[in-house]
C-alpha positions in Angstrom: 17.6 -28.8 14.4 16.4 -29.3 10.8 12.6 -29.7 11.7 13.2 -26.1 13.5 14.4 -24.4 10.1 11.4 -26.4 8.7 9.0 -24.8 10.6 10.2 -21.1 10.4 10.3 -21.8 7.1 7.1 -22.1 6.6 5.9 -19.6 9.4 8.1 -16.8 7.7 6.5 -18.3 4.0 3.0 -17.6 6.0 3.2 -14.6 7.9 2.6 -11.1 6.9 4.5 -7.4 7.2 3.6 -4.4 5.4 5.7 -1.5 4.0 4.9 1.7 2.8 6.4 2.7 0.4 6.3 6.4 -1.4 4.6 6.4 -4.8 7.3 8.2 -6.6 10.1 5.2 -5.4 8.0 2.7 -6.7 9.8 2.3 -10.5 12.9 2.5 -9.0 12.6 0.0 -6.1 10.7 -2.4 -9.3 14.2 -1.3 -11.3 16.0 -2.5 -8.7 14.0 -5.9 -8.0 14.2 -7.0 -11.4 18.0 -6.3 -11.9 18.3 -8.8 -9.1 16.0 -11.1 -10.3 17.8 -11.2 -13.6 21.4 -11.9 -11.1 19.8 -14.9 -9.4 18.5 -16.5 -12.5 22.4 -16.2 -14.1 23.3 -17.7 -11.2 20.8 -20.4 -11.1 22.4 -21.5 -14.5 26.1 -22.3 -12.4 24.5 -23.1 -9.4 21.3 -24.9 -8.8 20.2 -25.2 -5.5 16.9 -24.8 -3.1 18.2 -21.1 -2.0 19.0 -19.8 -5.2 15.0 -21.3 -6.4 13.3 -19.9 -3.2 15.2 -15.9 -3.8 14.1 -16.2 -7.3 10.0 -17.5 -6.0 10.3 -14.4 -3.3 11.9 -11.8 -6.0 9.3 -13.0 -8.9 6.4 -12.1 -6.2 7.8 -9.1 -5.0 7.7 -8.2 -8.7 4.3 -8.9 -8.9 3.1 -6.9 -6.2 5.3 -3.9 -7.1 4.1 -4.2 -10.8 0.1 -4.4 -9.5 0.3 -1.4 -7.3 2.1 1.1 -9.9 -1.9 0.5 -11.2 -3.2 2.1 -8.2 -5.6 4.7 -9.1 -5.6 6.5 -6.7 -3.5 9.6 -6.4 -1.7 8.3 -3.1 1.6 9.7 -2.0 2.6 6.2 -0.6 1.2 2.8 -1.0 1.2 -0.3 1.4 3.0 -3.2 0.2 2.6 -6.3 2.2 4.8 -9.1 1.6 5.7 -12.3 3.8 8.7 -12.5 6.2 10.7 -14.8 3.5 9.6 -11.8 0.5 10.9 -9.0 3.1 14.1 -11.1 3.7 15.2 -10.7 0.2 13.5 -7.2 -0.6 15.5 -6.0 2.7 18.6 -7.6 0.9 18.1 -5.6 -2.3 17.4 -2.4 -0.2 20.6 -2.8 1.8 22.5 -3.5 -0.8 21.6 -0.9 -3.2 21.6 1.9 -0.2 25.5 1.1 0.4 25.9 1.7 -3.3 27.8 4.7 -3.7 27.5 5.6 -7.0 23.6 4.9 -6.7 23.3 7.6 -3.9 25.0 10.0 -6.5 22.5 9.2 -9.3 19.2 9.6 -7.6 17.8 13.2 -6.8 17.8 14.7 -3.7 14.4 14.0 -3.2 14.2 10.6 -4.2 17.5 10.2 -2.2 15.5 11.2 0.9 13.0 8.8 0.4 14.8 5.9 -0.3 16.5 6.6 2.9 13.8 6.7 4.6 12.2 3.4 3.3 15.6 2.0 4.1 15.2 3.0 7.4 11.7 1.8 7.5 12.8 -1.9 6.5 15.6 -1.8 9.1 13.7 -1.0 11.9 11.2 -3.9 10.7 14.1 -6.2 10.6 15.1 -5.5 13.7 11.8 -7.1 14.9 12.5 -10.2 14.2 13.8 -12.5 15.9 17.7 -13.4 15.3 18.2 -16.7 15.8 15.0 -17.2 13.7 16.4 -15.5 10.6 19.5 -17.2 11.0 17.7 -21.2 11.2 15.5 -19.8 8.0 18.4 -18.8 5.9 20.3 -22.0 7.4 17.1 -23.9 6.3 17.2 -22.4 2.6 21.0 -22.8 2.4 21.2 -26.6 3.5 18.5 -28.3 1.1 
């Protein structure tokens, strides 16, 4: 069973999704990122382990690529993100979490609101196209070394 988490592992560290994501929820979602970026490496200081190392590689890159495309010239209403399986994982987590957030859906504007939902929506139907059990032996995989 452990070569199986192996090999999603690195099939969900290979392959590729993409996400648009509106322009004007792009400071926010890199808000967001970073806060829990700055959780996992507070708890990677009580707890050091493989999982908590791999959420802070995926959350560091997802950084990255949030933090290159605010440089788009372009005047684009939305911009493509395209992240692996493992980065969506944890940029799904964040979403989720932060969407179930009451006080957060009181803070944000109306129209920002919308669009966050909508991205949330976005990610969940993307999530829902994967497969289970696969999700399951790749967190499993993370969780156990």
């Amino acid at each position: 069973m452990y070569w199986i988490g192996e090999i999603i592992y690195k099939k969900f560290s290979e392959d590729n999704v993409t996400i648009k994501i509106p322009k004007k929820l792009l400071l926010d979602l890199m808000k967001q990122v970073k806060r829990h970026n700055d959780i996992l490496h507070l708890e990677s200081e009580l707890i050091d382990n493989f999982a908590i190392h791999e959420n802070i590689h995926n959350t560091e890159i997802i950084l990255t690529k949030l933090f290159v495309l605010t440089a788009d010239p372009y005047e684009r209403e939305e911009i493509i993100l395209f992240l692996t399986i493992a980065e969506f994982l944890v940029l799904r987590d964040i979403v989720f979490c932060n969407n179930s957030i009451i006080h957060l859906r009181t803070k944000i504007n109306f129209s920002l609101l919308k669009a966050y939902k909508e991205l949330f929506q976005q990610i969940e139907n993307l999530y829902q196209l994967l497969n289970g059990d696969e999700v399951n032996a790749y967190w499993g995989y993370i969780k156990s070394n």
